[in-house]
N, C-alpha and C positions, 0 to 999 in steps of 0.2 A: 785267184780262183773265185770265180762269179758263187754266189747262195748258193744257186741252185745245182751247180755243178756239185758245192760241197755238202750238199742235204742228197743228191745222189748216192755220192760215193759213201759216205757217212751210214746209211740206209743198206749200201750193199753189205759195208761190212758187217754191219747190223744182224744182216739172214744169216751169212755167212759167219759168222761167231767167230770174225777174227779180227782184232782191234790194233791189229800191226796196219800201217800207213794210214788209218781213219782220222781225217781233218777234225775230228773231235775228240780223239785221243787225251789230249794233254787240258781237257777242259775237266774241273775238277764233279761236274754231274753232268757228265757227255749224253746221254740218252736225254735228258731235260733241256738241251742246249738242240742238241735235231730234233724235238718235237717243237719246237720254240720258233723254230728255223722256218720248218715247214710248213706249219700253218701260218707264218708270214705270210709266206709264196704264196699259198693256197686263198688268203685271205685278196692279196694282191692282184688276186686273177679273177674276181668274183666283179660280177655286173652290179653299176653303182647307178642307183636310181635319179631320175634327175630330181625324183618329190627330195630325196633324202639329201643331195648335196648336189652343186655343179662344181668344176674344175675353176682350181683357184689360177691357175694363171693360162695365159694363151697360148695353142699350142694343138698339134694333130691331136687326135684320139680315136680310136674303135669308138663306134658310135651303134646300137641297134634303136632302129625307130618304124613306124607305123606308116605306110602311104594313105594314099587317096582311096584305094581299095580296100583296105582294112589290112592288109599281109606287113608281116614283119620282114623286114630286111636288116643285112648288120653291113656296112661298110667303113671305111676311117673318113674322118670329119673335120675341120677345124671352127675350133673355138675362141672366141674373141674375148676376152675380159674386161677391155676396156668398156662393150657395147653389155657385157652377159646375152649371147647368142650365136648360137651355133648358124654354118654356114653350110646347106643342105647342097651338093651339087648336081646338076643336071635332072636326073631322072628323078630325086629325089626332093625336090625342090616345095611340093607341097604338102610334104611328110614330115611327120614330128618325133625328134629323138625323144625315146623312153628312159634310154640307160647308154652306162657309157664304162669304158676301160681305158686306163694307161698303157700306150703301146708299148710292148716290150722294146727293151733293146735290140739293135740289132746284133746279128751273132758276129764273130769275133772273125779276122782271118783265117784259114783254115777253117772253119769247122763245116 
């Protein structure tokens, strides 16, 4: 079971005030364990400045950055590490990334 599924379900049982099948059941401070959980997630999903750090190794990313015109745009990007520099494409090409995110996973079969 991915976090986030289990910071879900965890969560529902939570409203619902019933702690039969809760993935955090058997943990011995379950409520401390999904707030733990979740602001991971939540931390993981936060736009990361490029002042503040850039990506340690090479690799796609969500990328938001600033064109020629001043407007922001957010599209996915790659990133070189060997060079430290982002590779803008096409239409993007004389704009400058401001921040950037780890692309999630992709979802799983089925879902």
């Amino acid at each position: 079971m991915r976090k986030l599924e289990k910071v879900v379900k965890g969560l529902q049982h939570c409203f619902d005030t019933k702690c039969e099948g809760c993935p955090y059941l058997k943990k011995t401070s379950c409520l401390d364990q999904l707030k733990n959980d979740a602001l991971e997630l939540l931390k993981a999903r936060q736009w990361i400045s490029v002042k503040d750090r850039l990506p340690v190794k090479t690799g796609e990313y969500i990328v938001c950055g600033i064109d020629e015109d001043g407007d922001y745009f957010v599209t996915s990007d790659q990133w070189f590490d060997t060079v430290r520099h982002w590779y803008l494409f096409d239409e993007h090409t004389d704009s400058v990334v401001t921040h950037w995110l780890v692309l999630p996973k992709p979802p799983m079969k089925g879902e």
